[in-house]
C-alpha positions as CSV (number, residue, x, y, z in Angstrom):
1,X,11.9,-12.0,1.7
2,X,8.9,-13.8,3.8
3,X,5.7,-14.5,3.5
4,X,4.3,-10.9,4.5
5,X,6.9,-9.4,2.0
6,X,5.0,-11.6,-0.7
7,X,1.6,-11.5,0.4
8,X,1.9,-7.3,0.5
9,X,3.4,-7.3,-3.1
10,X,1.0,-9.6,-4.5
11,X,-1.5,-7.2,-3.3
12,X,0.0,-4.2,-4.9
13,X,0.0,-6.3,-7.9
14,X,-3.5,-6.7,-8.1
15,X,-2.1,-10.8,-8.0
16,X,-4.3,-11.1,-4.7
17,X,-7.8,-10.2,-4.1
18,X,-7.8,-7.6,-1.6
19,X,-10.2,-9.1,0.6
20,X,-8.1,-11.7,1.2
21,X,-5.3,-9.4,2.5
22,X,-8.3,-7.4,4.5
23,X,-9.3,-10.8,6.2
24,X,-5.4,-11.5,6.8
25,X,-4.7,-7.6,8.0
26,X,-7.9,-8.4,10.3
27,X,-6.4,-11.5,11.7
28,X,-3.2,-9.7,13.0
29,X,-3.1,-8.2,16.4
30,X,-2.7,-4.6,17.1
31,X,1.4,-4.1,17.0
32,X,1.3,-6.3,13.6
33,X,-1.0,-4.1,11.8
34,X,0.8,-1.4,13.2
35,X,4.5,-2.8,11.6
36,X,2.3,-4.0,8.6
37,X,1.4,-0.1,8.1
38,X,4.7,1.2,8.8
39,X,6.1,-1.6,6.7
40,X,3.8,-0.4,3.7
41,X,4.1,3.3,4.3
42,X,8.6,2.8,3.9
43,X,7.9,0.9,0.7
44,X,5.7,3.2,-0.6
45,X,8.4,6.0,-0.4
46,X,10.6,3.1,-1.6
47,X,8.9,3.4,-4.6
48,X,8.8,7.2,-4.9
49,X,5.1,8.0,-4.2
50,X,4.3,11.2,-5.5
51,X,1.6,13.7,-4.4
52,X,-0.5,13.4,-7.4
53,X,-0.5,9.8,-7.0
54,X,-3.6,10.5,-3.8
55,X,-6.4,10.7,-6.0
56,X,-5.8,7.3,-8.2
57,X,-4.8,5.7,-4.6
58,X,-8.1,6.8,-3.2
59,X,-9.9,5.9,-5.6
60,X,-8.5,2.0,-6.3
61,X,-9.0,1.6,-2.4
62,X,-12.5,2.2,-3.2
63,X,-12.3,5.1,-0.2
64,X,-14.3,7.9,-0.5
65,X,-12.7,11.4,-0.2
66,X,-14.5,12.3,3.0
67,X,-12.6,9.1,4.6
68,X,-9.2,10.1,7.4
69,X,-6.6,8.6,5.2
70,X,-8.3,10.0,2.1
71,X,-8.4,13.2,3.6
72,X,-4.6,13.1,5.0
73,X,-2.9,12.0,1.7
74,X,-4.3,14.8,-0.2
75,X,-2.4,16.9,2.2
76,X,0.7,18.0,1.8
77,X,4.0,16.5,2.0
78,X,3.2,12.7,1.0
79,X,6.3,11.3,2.9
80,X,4.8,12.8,6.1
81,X,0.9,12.0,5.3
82,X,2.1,8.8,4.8
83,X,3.8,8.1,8.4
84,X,0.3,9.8,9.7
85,X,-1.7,7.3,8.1
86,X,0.3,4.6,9.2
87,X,-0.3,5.7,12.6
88,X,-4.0,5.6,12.5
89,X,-4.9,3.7,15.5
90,X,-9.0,2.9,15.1
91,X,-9.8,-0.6,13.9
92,X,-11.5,0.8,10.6
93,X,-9.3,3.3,10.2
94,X,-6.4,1.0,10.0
95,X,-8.3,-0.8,7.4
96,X,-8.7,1.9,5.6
97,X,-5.4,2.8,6.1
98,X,-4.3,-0.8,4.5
99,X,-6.2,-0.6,2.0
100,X,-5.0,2.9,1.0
101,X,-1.2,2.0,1.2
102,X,-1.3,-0.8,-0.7
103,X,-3.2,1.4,-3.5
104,X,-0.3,3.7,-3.3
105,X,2.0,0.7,-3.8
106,X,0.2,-0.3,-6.5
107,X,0.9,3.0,-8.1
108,X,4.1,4.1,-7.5
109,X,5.7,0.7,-8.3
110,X,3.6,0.4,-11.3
111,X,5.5,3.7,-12.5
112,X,8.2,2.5,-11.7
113,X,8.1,-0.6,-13.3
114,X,7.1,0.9,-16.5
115,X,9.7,3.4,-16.0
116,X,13.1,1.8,-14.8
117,X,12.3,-1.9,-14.9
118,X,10.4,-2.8,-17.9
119,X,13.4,-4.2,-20.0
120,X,14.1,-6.2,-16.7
121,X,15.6,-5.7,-13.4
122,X,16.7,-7.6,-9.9
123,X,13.5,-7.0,-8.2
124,X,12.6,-10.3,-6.5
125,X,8.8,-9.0,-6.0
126,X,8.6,-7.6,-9.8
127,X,9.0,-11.9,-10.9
128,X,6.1,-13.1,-8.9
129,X,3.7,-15.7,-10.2
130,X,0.4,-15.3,-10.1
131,X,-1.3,-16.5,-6.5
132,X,-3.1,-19.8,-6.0
């Protein structure tokens, strides 16, 4: 675990205001928002994203349909539409991109905290306190 680890979970746990992990996702150079995405999109399978989980992902990034990683995760296979969105190379398209995957995050480990974790588990991110 390190500091990105935490600060990305915190995010999918609504325990972080997103615009604070915009402004740090902004900060980052060009090959570390590139990992960052890649980094996201493998945990996001990680946590079994499913294809009906798009819509809810879209719409707690606040993206709107018409937007490329919108339109790419309500696309087919998710595991695939995933990588592509992770290798969105614009400037705002990686920020929507971010935003997005930490959405889908949010949702697929929400499910499956309710699902296999809720009488407890040895997730280190699933016992986070709640950010300063």
């Amino acid at each position: 675990m390190n500091d990105r680890d935490v600060l990305l979970n915190e995010l999918a746990q609504g325990l972080r205001p997103m615009r604070e992990g915009i402004e740090w996702f902004d900060d980052l150079g060009s090959e570390e928002q590139s990992e960052v995405l890649l980094f996201l999109r493998h945990h996001c399978v990680q946590a079994r994203a499913v294809a009906e989980d798009a819509s809810e992902s879209i719409r707690r990034a606040g993206l709107r349909p018409t937007h490329t990683p919108a339109v790419l995760i309500s696309r087919g296979r998710i595991d695939e539409q995933l990588g592509k969105i992770a290798g969105l190379s614009p400037c705002d398209e990686r920020r929507k991109a971010f935003r997005l995957l930490i959405s889908v995050l949010m949702v697929a480990d929400g499910r499956r905290r309710e699902r296999f974790c809720s009488s407890g588990c040895d997730h280190w991110w699933h016992r986070l306190p709640a950010a300063d």
